[in-house]
VEXDREN-2710 file (C-alpha; in Angstrom, 1 decimal):
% VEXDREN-2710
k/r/px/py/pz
1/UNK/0.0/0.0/0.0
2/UNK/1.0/3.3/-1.1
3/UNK/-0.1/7.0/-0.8
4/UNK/1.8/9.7/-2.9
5/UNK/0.0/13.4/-2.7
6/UNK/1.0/16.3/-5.5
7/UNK/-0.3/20.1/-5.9
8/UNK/1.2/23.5/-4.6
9/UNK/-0.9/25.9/-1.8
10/UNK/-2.6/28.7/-4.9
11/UNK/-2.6/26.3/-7.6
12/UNK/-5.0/24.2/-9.1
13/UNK/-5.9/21.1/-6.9
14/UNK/-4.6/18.7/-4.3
15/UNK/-4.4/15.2/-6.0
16/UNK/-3.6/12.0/-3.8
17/UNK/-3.2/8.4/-5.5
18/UNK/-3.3/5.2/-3.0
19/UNK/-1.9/2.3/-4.1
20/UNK/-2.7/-1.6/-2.9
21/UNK/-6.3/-1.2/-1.2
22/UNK/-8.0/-4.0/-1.8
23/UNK/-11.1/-4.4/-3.5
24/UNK/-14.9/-4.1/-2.5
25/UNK/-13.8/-1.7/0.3
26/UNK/-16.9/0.6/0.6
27/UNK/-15.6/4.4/0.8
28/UNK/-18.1/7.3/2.0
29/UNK/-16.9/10.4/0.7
30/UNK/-19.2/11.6/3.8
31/UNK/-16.9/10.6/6.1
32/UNK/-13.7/12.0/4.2
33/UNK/-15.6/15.4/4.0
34/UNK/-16.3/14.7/7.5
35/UNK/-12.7/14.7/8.3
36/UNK/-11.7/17.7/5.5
37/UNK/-14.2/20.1/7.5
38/UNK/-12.5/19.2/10.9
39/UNK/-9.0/19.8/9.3
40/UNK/-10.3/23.6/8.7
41/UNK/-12.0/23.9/12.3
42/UNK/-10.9/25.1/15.6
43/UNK/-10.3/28.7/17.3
44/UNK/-7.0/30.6/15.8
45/UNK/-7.5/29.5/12.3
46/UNK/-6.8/32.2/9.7
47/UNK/-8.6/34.2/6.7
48/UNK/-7.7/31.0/4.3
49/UNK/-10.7/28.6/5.8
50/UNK/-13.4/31.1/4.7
51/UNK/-12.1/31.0/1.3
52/UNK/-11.9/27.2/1.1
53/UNK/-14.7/24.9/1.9
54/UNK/-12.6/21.8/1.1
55/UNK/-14.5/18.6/-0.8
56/UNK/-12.8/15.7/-1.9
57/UNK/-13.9/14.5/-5.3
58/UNK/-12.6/10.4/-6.5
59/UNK/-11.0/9.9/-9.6
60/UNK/-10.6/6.9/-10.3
61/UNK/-10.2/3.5/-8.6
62/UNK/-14.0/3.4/-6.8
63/UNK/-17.2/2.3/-8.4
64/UNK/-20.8/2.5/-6.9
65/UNK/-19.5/3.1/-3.9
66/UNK/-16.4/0.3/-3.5
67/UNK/-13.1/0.0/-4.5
68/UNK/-12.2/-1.8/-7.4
69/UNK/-8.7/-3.0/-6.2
70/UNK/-6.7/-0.6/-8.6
71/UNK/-5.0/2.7/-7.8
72/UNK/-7.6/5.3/-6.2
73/UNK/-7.0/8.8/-7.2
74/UNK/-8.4/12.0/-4.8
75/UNK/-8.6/15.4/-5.8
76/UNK/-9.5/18.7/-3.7
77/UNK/-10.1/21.7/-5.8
78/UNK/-8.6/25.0/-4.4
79/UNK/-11.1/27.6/-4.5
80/UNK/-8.3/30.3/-4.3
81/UNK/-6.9/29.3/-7.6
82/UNK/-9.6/31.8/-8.9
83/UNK/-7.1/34.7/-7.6
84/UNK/-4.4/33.3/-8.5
85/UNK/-4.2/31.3/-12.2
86/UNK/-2.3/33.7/-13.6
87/UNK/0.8/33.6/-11.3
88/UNK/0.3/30.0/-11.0
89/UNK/-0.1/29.2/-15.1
90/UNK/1.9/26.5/-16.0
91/UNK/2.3/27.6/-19.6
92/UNK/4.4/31.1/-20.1
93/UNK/4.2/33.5/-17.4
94/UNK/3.0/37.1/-17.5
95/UNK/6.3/39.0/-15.6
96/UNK/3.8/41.4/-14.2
97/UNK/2.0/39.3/-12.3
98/UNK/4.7/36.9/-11.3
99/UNK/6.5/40.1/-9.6
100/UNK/3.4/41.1/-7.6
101/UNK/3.0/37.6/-6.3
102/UNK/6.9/36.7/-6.1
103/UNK/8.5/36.3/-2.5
104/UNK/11.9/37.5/-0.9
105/UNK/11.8/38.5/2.3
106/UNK/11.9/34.6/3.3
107/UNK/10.5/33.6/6.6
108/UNK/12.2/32.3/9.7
109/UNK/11.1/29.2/10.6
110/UNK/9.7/28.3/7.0
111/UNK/11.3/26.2/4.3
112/UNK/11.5/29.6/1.9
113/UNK/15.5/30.7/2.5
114/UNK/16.9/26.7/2.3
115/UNK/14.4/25.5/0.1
116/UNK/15.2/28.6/-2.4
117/UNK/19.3/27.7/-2.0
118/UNK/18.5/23.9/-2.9
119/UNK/16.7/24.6/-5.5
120/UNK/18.4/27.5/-7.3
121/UNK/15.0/29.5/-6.9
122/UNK/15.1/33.3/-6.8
123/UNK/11.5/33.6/-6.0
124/UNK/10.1/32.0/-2.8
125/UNK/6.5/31.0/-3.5
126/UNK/8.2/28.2/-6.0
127/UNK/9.0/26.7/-2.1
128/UNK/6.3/27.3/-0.3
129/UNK/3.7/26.3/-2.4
130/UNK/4.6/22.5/-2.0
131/UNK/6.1/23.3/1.5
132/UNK/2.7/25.1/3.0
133/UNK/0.4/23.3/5.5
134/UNK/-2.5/23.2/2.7
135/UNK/-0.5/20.0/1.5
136/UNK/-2.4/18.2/4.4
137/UNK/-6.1/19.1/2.9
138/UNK/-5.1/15.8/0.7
139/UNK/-3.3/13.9/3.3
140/UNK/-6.2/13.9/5.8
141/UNK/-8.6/13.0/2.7
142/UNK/-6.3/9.9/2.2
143/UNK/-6.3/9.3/5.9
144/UNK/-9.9/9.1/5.6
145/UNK/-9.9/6.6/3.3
146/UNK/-6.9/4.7/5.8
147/UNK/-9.5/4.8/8.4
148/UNK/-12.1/3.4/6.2
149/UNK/-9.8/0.5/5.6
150/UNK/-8.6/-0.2/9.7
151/UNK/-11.8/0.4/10.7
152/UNK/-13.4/-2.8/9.0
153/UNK/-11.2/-4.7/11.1
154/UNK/-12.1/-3.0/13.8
155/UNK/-9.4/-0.4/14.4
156/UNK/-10.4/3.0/15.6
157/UNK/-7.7/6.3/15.5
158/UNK/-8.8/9.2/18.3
159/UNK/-7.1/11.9/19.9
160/UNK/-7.2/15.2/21.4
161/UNK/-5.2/18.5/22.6
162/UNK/-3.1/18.0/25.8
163/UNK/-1.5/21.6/25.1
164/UNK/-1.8/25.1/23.5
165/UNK/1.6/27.4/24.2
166/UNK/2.0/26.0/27.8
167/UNK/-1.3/25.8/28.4
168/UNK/-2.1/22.2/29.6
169/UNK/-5.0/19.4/29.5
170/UNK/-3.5/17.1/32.8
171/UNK/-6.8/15.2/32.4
172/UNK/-6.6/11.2/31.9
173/UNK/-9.1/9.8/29.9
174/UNK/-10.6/6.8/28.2
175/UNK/-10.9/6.4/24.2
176/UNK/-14.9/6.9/24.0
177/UNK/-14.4/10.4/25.8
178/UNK/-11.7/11.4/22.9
179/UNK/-14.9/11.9/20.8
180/UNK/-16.0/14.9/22.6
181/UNK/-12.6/16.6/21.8
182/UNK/-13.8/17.0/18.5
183/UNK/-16.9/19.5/19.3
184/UNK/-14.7/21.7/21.4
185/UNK/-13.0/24.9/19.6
186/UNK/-9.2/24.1/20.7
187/UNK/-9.6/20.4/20.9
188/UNK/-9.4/19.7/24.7
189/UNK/-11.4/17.9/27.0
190/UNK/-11.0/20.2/30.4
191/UNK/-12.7/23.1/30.1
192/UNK/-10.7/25.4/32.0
193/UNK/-7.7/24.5/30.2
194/UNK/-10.2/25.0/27.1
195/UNK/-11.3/28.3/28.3
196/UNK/-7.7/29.7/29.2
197/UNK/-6.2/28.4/25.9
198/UNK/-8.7/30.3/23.4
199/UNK/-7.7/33.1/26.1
200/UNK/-4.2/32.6/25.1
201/UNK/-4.5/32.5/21.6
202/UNK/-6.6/35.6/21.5
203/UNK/-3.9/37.1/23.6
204/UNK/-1.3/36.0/20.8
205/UNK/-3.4/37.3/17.9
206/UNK/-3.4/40.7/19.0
207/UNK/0.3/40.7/19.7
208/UNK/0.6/39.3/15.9
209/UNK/2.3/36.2/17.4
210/UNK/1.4/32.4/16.9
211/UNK/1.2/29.6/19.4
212/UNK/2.3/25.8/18.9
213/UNK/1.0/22.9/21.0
214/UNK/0.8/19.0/21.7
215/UNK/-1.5/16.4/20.7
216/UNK/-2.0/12.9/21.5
217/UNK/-3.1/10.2/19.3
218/UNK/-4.4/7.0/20.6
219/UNK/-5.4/3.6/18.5
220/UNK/-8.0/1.0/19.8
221/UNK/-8.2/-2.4/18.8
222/UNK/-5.0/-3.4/16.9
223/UNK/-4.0/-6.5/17.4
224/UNK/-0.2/-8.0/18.5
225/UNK/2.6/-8.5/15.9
226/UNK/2.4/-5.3/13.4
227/UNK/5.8/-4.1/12.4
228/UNK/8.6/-6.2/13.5
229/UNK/12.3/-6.6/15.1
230/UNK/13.9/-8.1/12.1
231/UNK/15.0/-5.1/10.8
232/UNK/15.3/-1.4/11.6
233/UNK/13.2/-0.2/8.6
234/UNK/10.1/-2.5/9.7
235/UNK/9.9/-1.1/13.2
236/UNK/6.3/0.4/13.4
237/UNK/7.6/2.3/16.2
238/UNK/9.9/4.4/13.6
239/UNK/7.2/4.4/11.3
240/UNK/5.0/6.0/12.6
241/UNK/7.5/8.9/14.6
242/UNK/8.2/8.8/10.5
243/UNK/4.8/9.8/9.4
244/UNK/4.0/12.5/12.5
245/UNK/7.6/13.7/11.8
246/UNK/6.5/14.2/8.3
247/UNK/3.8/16.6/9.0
248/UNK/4.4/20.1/8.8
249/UNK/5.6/21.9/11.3
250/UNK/5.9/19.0/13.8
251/UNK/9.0/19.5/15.7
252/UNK/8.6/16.4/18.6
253/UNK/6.9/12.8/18.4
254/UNK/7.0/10.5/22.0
255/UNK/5.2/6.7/22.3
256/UNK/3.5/5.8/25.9
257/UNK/5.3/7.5/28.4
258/UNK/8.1/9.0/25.6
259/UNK/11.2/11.1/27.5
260/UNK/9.8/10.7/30.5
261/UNK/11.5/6.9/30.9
262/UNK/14.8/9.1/30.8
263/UNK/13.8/10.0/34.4
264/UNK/12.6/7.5/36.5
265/UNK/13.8/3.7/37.1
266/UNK/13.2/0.4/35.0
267/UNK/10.1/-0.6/37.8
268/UNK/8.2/2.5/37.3
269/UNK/8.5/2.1/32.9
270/UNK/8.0/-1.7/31.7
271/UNK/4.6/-3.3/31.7
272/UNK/4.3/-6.6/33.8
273/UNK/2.9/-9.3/32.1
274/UNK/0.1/-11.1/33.4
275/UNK/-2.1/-14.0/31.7
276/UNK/-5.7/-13.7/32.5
277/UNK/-9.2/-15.0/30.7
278/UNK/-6.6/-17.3/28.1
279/UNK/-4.6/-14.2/26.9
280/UNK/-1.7/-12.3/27.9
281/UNK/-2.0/-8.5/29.2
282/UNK/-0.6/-5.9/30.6
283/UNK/-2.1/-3.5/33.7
284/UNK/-0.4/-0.7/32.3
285/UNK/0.4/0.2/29.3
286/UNK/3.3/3.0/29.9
287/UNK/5.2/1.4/26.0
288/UNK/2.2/3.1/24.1
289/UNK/1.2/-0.5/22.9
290/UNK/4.7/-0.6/21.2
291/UNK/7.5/-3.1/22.1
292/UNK/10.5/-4.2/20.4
293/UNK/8.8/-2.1/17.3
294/UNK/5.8/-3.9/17.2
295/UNK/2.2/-3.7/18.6
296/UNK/1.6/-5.6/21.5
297/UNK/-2.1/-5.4/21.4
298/UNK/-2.9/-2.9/24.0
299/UNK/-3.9/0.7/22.9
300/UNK/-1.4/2.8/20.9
301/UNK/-0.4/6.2/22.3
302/UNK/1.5/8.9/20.6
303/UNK/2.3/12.6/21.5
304/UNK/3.0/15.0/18.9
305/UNK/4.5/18.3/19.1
306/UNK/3.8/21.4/16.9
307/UNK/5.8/24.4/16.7
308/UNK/4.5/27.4/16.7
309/UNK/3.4/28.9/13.0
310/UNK/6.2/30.4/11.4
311/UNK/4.1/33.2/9.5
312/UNK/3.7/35.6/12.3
313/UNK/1.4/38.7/11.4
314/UNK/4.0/41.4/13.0
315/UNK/6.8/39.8/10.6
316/UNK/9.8/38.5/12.0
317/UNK/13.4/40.2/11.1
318/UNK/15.0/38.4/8.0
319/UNK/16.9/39.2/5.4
320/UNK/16.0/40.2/1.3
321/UNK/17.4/37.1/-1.0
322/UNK/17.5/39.8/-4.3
323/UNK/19.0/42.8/-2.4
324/UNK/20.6/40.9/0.9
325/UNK/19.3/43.8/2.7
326/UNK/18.0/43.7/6.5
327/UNK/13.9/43.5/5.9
328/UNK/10.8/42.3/8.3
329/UNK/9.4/38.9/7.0
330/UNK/6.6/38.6/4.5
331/UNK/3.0/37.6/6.4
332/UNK/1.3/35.4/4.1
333/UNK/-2.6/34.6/5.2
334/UNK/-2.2/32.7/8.1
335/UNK/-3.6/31.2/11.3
336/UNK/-2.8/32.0/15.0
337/UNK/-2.9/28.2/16.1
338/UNK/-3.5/25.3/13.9
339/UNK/-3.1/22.4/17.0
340/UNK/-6.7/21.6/16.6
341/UNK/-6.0/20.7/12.7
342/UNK/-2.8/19.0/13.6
343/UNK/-4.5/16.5/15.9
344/UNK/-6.7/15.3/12.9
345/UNK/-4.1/15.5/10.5
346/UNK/-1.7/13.6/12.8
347/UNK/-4.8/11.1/13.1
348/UNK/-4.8/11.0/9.3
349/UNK/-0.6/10.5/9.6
350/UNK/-1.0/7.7/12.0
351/UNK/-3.7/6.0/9.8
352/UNK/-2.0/5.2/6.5
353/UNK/1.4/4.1/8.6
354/UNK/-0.8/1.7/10.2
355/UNK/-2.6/0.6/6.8
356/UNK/0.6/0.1/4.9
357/UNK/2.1/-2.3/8.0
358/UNK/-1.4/-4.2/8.1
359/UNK/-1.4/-4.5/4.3
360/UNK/2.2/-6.0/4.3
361/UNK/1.2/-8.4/7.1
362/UNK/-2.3/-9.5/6.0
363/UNK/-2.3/-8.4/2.1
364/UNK/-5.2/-9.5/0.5
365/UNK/-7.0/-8.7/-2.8
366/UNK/-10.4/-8.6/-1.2
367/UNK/-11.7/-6.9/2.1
368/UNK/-13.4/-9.8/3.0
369/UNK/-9.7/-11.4/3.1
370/UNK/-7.9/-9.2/5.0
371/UNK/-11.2/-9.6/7.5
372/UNK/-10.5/-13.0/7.2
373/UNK/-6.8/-12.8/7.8
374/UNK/-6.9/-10.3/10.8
375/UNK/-9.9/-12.2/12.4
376/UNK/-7.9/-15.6/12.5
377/UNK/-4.8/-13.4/14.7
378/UNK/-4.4/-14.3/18.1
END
């Protein structure tokens, strides 16, 4: 199984293209609109949500409502593309319009000033097009379809916000409640820490400043055994710090209790292993359900860390590429605090890592196999 995604931020569309699912899979383009209007939610989000009202349409690879069993191509139209076709033609350019819309005052904390060195750019919108957070419209549409796929075996992804800019959910709490997280505005479950984070980030916004924050991601119902030892590059563990690494703007990714097992003993970090009603458990679960870099059947946990957004309203100092001249960083549309998009895009992350390791276990041309297959796992 295989997900590649294409398209730049202005320009035409966001395509995806998923390779390996097998076939009669039913997909509800519901339920990935479901998760495309959740990606755009959440208090702090900037002037680029009201433009877009993101819907997925399929291309290719789905037929009355199931999957055939060949590639499946996703598209997302971008609205904005309107305002911007002409500095975003592929053919020949109109100079005019290119200089209005070209970049140089590159952004700290963005991929402009490296991005523009690698690739012997002069203008920095040909780096952040394909480096800008819009890349994970189609990502999360894909997850969607991941999802689809886990959850006929019965695998379920949740999560919500622990923190917003130091502001912090200490709440413990069980899988069903991570569903509520989802009708709240920053994406926590407390709601004082709820109330004094919007606080924050309204605090932020008129100061022209951005906040970051830390998610957690947790998966029910995965069975023992996905990933392995054999080899480093089939660790799940890795795979999936991979895939939240891989997210923009994600600076940190932990697994059960993550650097905290730098500061206490051995006792107080490994599960005990108990066998009870014919089937080995643990009491706690302080690994994340990861061992050795595999699942060990009990539910996954994962922190993920954002940094804070790197387009800052009051611009940052920086430097001109053209003139090398001292200049205050260019403010591209942007949001205040995007955690409550991260924790579903990180869902959406988490999702196809998982999919591609329970294809390569289970494989499968047919759902019913791969039902088949996972049901007969110990």
């Amino acid at each position: 199984m295989k997900l590649t995604t294409a398209g730049e931020s202005h320009g035409k569309a966001l395509v995806a293209i998923i390779e390996g699912l097998p076939a009669h899979l039913a997909i509800s383009t519901e339920k990935i609109n479901h998760e495309l209007s959740l990606r755009q939610s959440g208090y702090g989000r900037g002037g680029r949500q009201k433009i877009e009202r993101d819907q997925v349409e399929i291309l290719t690879g789905v037929r009355n409502g199931e999957t055939l069993g060949g590639p499946v191509a996703l598209c997302i139209f971008n609205k904005d593309f309107q305002n911007w076709e002409r500095a975003m033609s592929a053919g020949e350019c109109d100079e005019q319009v290119m200089a209005q819309k070209s970049l140089t005052k590159v952004r700290p904390g963005h991929a402009d000033l490296t991005g523009m060195m690698k690739f012997d750019q002069t203008d920095a919108r040909n780096i952040l097009e394909r480096a800008s957070a819009r890349e994970t419209a189609i990502r999360v549409a894909a997850g969607s379809v991941f999802k689809q796929y886990l959850s006929e075996l019965g695998i379920q992804i949740g999560g919500y916000v622990k923190e917003v800019c130091g502001v912090k959910d200490e709440g413990r709490y069980s899988f069903d409640e991570l569903k509520r997280a989802k009708t709240t505005g920053v994406g926590m479950l407390d709601e004082k820490a709820e109330r004094l984070a919007e606080e924050k980030i309204a605090e932020l916004k008129k100061a022209g400043d951005t906040a970051g924050g830390i998610a957690e991601i947790r998966v029910k119902g995965i069975k023992s055994g996905f990933g392995s030892m054999m080899t480093y590059g089939e660790k799940l563990d890795a795979r999936l710090a991979r895939a939240l690494m891989s997210i923009q703007a994600v600076k940190g990714v932990e697994i059960g209790m993550g650097f905290e097992v730098a500061s206490v003993s051995g006792k107080d970090v490994h599960d005990e292993i108990y066998y009870k009603d014919e089937r080995f458990c643990r009491e706690t679960n302080r690994a994340g359900g990861l061992e050795g870099g595999m699942t060990n059947g009990e539910e996954l946990v994962l922190r993920v860390a954002m940094k804070p957004i790197p387009t800052l309203m009051k611009g940052l100092q920086t430097v001109d590429f053209s003139t090398k001249e001292i200049a205050v960083a260019a403010s591209e549309r942007s949001d205040v605090c995007a955690i409550f998009a991260l924790e579903v895009i990180a869902e959406a992350a988490v999702a196809e890592a998982l999919a591609v390791a329970v294809s390569e276990r289970l494989g499968g041309d047919t759902i019913a196999q791969v039902k088949a297959r996972y049901q007969a796992l110990p």
